[in-house]
Each structure stands twice: as structure tokens, then as C-alpha cells.
N, C-alpha and C positions, 0 to 999 in steps of 0.2 A: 504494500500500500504506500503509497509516495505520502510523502508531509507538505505542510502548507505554505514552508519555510524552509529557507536554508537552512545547511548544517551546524551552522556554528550561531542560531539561537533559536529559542524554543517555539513551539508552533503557535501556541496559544493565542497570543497576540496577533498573527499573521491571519486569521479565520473568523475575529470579533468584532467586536467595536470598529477600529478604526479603516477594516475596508468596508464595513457599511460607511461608515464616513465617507469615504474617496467615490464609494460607488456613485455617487449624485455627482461628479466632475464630468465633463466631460472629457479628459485628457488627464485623470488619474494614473494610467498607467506610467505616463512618461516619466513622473517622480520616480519612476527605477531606473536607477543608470544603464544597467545590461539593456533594456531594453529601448533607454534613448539613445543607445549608440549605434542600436540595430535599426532604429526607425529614420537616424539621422541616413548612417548608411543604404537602407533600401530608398527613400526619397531620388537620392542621383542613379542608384541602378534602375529602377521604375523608370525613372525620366527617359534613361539610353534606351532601356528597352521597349517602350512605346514606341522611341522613335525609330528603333529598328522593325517594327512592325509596320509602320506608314510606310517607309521607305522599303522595307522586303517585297509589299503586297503589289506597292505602286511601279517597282520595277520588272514584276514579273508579269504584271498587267500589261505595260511598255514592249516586255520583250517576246508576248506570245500575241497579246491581243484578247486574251479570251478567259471569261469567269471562271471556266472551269479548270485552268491553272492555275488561278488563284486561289480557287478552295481545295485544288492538288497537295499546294504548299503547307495551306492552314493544315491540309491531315498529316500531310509528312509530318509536320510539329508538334503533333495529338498522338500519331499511333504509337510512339514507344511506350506513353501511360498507358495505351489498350492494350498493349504485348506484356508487359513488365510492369505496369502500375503496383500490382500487387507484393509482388516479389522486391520492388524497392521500399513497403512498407514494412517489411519482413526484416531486412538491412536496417529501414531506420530505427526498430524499434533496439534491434541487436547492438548498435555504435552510438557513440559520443557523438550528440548532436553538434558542439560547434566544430570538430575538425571535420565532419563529413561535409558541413556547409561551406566552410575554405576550398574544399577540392571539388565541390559544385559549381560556384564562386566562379573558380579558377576557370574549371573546363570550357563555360559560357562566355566569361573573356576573351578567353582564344579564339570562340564560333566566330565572335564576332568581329575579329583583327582580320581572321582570315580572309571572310566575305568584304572586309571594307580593301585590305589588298586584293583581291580578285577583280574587285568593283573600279577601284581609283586607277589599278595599271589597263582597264579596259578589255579584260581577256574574260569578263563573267557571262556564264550562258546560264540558261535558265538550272540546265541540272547541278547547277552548282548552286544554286539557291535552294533548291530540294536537297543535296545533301548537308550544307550550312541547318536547313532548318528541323532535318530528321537528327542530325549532331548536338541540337542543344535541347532540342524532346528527350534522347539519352539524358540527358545532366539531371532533366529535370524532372525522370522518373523518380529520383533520389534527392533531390532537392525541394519539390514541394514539398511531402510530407516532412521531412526534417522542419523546414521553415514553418508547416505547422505545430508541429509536435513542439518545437522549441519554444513556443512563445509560452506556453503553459511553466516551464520550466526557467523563465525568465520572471515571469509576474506573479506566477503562482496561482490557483483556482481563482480567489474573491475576484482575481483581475482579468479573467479572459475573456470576459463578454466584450469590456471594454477596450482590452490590448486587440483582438479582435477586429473589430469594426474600426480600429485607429489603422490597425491593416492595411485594410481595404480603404479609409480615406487617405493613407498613403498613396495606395496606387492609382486609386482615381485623382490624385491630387499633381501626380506625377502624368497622370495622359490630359491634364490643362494642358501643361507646357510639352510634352513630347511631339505629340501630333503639328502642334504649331509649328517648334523650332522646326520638327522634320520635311513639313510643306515647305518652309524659307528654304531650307538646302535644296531641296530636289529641284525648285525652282531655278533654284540662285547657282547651285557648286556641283549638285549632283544628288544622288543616293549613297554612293561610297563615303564620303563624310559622314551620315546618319548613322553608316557601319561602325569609323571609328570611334566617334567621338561613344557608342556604345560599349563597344570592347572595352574602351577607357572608364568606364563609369563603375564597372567594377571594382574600380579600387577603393573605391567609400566603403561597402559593405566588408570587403578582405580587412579595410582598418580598422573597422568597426567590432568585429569578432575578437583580432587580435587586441583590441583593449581590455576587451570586455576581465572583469574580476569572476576568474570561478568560484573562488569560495561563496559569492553570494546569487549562485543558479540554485533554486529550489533543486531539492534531492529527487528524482525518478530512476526505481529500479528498472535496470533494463532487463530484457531477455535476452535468456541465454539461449547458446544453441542448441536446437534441437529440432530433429526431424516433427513433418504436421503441424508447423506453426501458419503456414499458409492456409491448409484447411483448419485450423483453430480458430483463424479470423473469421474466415467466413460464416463458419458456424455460430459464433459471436455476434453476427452481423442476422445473420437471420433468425433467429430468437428474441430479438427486439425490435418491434412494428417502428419504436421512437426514435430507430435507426433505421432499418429497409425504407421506410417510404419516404423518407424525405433524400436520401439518396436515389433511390429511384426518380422521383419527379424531376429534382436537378440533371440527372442523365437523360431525359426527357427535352428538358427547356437546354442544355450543353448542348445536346445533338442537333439540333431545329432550330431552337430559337435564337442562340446565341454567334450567326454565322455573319456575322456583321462585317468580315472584311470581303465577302464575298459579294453583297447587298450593298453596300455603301460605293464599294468602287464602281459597280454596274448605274447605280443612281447617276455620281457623278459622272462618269464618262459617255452613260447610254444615253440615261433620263435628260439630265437636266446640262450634258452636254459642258460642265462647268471646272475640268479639269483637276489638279491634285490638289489647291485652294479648299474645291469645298469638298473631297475628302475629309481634309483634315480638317474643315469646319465642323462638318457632321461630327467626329470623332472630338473633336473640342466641346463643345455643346453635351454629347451624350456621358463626357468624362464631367460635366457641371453638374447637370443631374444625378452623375452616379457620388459625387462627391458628398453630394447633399444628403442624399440616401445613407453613406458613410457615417457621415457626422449624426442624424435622428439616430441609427438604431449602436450611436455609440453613448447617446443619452437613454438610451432604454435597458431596464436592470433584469432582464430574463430576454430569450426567445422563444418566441410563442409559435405554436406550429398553424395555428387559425392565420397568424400575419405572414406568415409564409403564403399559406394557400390564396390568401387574398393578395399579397402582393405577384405570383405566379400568375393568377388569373389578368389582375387589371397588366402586368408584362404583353402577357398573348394578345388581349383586345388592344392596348395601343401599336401592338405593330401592328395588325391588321388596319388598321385606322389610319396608318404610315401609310401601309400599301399602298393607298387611293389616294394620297395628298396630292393636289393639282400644280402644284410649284415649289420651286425651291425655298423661299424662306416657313413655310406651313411647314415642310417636311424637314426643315432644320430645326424650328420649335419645336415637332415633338420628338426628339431626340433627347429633349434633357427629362420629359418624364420616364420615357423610356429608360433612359441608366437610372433613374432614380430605382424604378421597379425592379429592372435588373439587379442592382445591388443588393436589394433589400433582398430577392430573393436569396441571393448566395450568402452574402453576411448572415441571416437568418438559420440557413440551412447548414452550414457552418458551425455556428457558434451551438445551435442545437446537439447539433451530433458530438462536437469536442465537450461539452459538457457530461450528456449523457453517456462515456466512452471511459471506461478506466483506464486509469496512466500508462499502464502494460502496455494494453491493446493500443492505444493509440494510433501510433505508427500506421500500424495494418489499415486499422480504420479511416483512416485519415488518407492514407494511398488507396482505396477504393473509392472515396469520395471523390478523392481528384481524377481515379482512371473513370468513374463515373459520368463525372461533369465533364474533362475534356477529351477523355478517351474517343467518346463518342463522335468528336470531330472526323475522322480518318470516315465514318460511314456517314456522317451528316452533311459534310463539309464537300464532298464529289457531287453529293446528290442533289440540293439543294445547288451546289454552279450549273448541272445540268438542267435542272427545271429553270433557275435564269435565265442562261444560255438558250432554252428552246423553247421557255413562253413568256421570257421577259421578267426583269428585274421586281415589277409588280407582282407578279405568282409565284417567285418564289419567294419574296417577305412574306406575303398572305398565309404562305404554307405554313412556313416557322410559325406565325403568330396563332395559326388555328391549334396545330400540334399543341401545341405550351399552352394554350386556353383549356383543351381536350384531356391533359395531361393531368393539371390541374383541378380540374373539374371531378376527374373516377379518383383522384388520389385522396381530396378532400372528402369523398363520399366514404372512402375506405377507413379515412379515418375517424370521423363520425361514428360510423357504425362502431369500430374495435372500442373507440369509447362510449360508449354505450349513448349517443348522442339522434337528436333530429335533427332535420332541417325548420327553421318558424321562420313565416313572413309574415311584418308586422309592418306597423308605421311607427316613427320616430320624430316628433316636430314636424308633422307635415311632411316627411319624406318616406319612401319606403323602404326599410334593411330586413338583412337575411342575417338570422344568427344561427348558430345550433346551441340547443338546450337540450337537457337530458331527458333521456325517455321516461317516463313514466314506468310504476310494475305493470300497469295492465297493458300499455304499448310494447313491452319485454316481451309478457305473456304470449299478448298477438303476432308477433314479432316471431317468435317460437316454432306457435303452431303455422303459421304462413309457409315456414321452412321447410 
């Protein structure tokens, strides 16, 4: 059983009083060094690597012409977590979280020197952007769950709702400015700068780790080795609904809903004809809403799986609602509710599962959520550039956004029922809302015999 607290003072204090105190902050966590050095350092990594993702998508757009290389790319960069996802949860939960993250770090540094040398001496063809971005899907088989699993271990339980969602407005915080600076180069110098200047950005987090004081990383026993620890997780994973389903719906809205470099460059270059400018507007705008999103549910002291469902569903109806926007500035507006939803979904889903997860398990769990969530790109992300590709940048947003509505919709019902819950439609101040309230014994009763 992991402690609350570091080794070298007692737990007591670390679980009472005073993170109830902190939990009302919205930036409570930061008051831990470990983990302001790790937020300071992912800020400038985030930044590079947003902006290797504008400049990756937009030059392989440039060098083929066609959607469905760009959602080629995005799966190269997803299928190591579909291949290995779980297997590197197995690794992270076995090794010391901060030197696996230095040689993650590292490996993603390199991806990205390379392609800006391939890119700046003029010799880059598209396969070398597919294996640059299947090269740093490797790293990051092993490096998301650790960067999950670690934050727990830096802040400790009271603190991870809110280390959490500081997270994620890290990195929506960091695609404000990445998309931007990366539109100025691609215009201005090129795409190969976007490369470097991200290679280079790793070195904030590299210094960030190596500051960091071990003696004050809360204690977590790791596992040791041993054969069936892969099927250990899973089987862990499926005995608890308050883990399977909200994993499942996020591999759901991952797969469909979330194919946004595939959609976004189709918009700008098909739709609305407006070149790599309002790319990165789109992606500027969606990273405002997703920031916003960040920041509420880092004021909020649980996650609740009903504001999942309901942030799930309102995701799926405003892209659908995108689909049909008749111009550019409508369809750059809703972009920022859209990341707000978006966020909310994954911080929600997230922070649910890391809480409900024992320290052990972690690892494991924590790499099926992300082979979950982005695994699913490698089968979402082909299919979805083909449905653009063959009936236009409109049906395939529609699809995603119906998916994620639909998704949402049987998961929410699923989990109603496991909790012994209805659906009520009522009125609220003149408006109408849907809740779920508990059944009744004689609705149980009925419920029964219906079966």
C-alpha cells in the first residue's frame, strides 16, 4: 500500500486538514517543488511538440496532397500504444519513474533533430515523416504512463485531481502558443525549424527531472517481476465497471472523434481554401477552449462520471454542428467549445480512473487508458481521411461527432442501470433537464421480472 507522504515524514498530516485546505486552490499542487519543476519543464516541451505536430501534418499535406496521409501519419504515431501500450504499462509499473522519463525525454529529442535535419538539408520525403513519427509513438509507449503514474508520486493522493487537470492546462496552455509560432515558420523559414526548435525543447523537462529532490517523491511500491502481470491488469480492469466504461467511451471519442489533424487540414485547405494561417487558427482557438476546460475541472474537488457523460455527449453534438458551419469565422468559434468538451472529457476520464486505481496497478492501468484513447488512432485515423477524402471534409466531422454522441449515449445508459439509476425528465426554472435518480424497490422489482 503506498503512503501519503514521503519517506522521511509521517503520513498523517499529508491526508488531513491541510490538503483539504489546498484543495479549494486552484494551483495547489504547484506549492511542490518536484512537481513545479516538472510543470515548469513540460510547458516548453508541450510548446515544441504542438508545434511539431502543425508543422509534421502540414508538410505531409504539402508533400502528398491528400487526407489520407495525413491521418496515415497520425496512426503511425498511435499504433505503437495499440501494439505495446500495455506491455509498457507493465515496464512502468516495474522501474523508477524519473530515470525511465530521462530516457523517454531523450529518445523524443532525437525524433525530433532528426526530422528537422532531414527537413532543413531538403532531402525529407514523406516516408521519412512516417518513420520520424512511428519513432517517437515507440518512446511514448513508455513515457505516457510513467508521466502518468509519476504525478501521483510527486503530489501525492489529496493532490491529483488537481496536479491532474494542471496537466492538461499545461498542455492546452502550450498548443496557445505552439500552433501559432509553428504557422509563422512554415510561412516564414519553413517546417524544418518547427522540427528543431522541438528537438531542442526537451531540454527543460531533462532539467527538470534532474533537479528534482528524491527524498521528497511520495513512496510507491513497485512490482516486481513476474510472469501474468499483463493478464493481472486486465483482469483488474475488468472487475471494475468504474474502470471498463469510462475507458471504453474515451477509446470510442480517441478513435472518431478526436481526428482533428485530419479535419482541420481538409477544412482549411478544401473548405474554406485558407491555407496553414487558419490551420493553426483552428488549433489556436480549440487549444483556448481546451485550456478553459483545464483550468474548471482543476477547480473541481472529485470527478464525477454523470460530467463525463454529459461533457462526451455535448463533444459529439458540437462537432456535428461544426460539420455544417457555412464559413470560416462560425466554424473557428466553435472550436473553443469544442476543446473545452474535449478536455473535460479526458481530464474527467483521467482523473476518475487514476483515483479509482491502486498505486501497484497503476502503470498497467494507466497504459490501457492511453492504448485506449490513442491507440485507436492507427484504425480511426485511415478511416475517417478516407471518408474525407471520398465524401468530403463535412462527413467525415459528422461521423466522428455522431460516433462520440452514440458512444456516449449506450455508455451513460450502462451506467445508470449498474447503478441502480433512471432516466427523469423534469423542468428546472422554466427549462427542461434530464437527471438520473435512483430507482425505486418497486421499479427494481419491475425491472427484474421484465428480464
Amino acid at each position: 500500500m503506498s503512503t501519503g507522504s514521503g519517506a522521511h515524514s509521517a503520513p498523517a498530516p499529508a491526508t488531513h486538514d491541510p490538503t483539504a485546505t489546498r484543495r479549494s486552490s486552484m494551483f495547489s499542487s504547484l506549492r511542490v517543488r518536484n512537481y513545479r519543476l516538472f510543470f515548469l519543464g513540460q510547458v516548453v516541451s508541450n510548446t515544441g511538440t504542438w508545434m511539431q505536430r502543425i508543422a509534421q501534418d502540414w508538410l505531409v499535406l504539402s508533400l502528398t496532397g491528400s487526407s489520407a496521409a495525413v491521418g496515415i501519419t497520425t496512426a503511425l504515431q498511435f499504433l505503437p500504444m495499440l501494439l505495446f501500450g500495455l506491455y509498457g504499462g507493465v515496464l512502468v509499473d516495474r522501474l523508477p519513474k524519473r530515470p525511465t522519463l530521462l530516457v523517454t525525454q531523450t529518445a523524443m529529442a532525437l525524433t525530433g533533430l532528426a526530422l528537422a535535419f532531414l527537413t532543413l538539408s531538403g532531402h525529407v520525403q514523406v516516408w521519412h515523416v512516417y518513420v520520424a513519427a512511428f519513432a517517437a509513438g515507440m518512446a511514448t509507449v513508455v513515457d505516457n504512463p510513467a508521466r502518468q503514474s509519476f504525478v501521483s508520486e510527486m503530489v501525492g493522493p489529496g493532490q491529483l485531481q488537481n496536479a491532474v487537470s494542471l496537466n492538461s492546462a499545461n498542455f492546452q496552455s502550450a498548443r496557445l502558443v505552439g500552433p501559432a509560432v509553428a504557422g509563422l515558420l512554415i510561412t516564414g523559414v519553413g517546417t524544418g525549424w518547427a522540427f528543431l526548435l522541438n528537438g531542442l525543447s526537451f531540454v527543460a523537462p531533462i532539467v527538470g527531472l534532474l533537479l528534482m529532490r528524491a527524498r521528497e517523491l511520495h513512496v510507491v511500491e513497485r512490482a516486481p517481476r513476474a510472469k501474468g502481470q499483463l493478464r493481472e491488469g486486465l483482469h483488474y480492469v475488468a472487475g471494475r465497471p468504474e474502470l471498463i466504461w469510462p475507458i471504453v467511451l474515451v477509446g470510442f471519442i480517441g478513435t472518431f472523434g478526436f481526428n482533428f489533424p485530419v479535419w482541420l487540414s481538409a477544412y482549411a485547405d478544401d473548405v474554406f481554401h485558407s491555407g496553414a494561417g487558419a490551420y493553426s487558427l483552428f488549433n489556436t482557438l480549440m487549444a483556448v477552449g481546451s485550456l478553459a476546460g483545464a483550468l474548471l475541472a482543476a477547480r473541481r474537488g472529485t470527478a464525477r462520471l454523470r460530467v463525463l457523460i454529459a461533457a462526451a455527449l455535448g463533444f459529439g453534438a458540437l462537432e456535428v454542428a461544426a460539420s455544417t458551419a457555412p464559413s470560416l469565422w462560425l466554424f473557428s468559434l466553435l472550436m473553443i467549445p469544442i476543446g473545452m468538451f474535449g478536455l473535460t472529457v479526458n481530464v474527467t476520464a483521467n482523473t476518475s480512473v487514476q483515483m479509482a486505481t491502486d498505486p501497484a496497478m497503476r502503470g498497467r492501468v494507466m497504459a490501457l487508458f492511453m492504448m485506449v484513447f490513442m491507440g485507436g488512432s492507427p484504425l480511426g485515423a485511415p478511416l475517417i481521411g478516407w471518408v474525407t477524402d471520398a465524401y468530403g471534409p463535412r462527413m467525415g466531422f459528422a461521423l466522428g461527432g455522431l460516433v462520440s454522441m452514440a458512444a456516449a449515449t449506450t455508455i451513460g445508459l450502462v451506467l445508470a442501470r449498474l447503478g441502480g439509476l433512471r432516466v427523469a425528465l423534469g423542468w428546472h426554472h422554466g427549462h427542461p433537464r434530464i437527471r438520473f435518480v435512483p430507482r425505486g424497490p418497486s421499479e427494481e422489482k419491475r425491472l427484474a421480472t421484465a428480464v
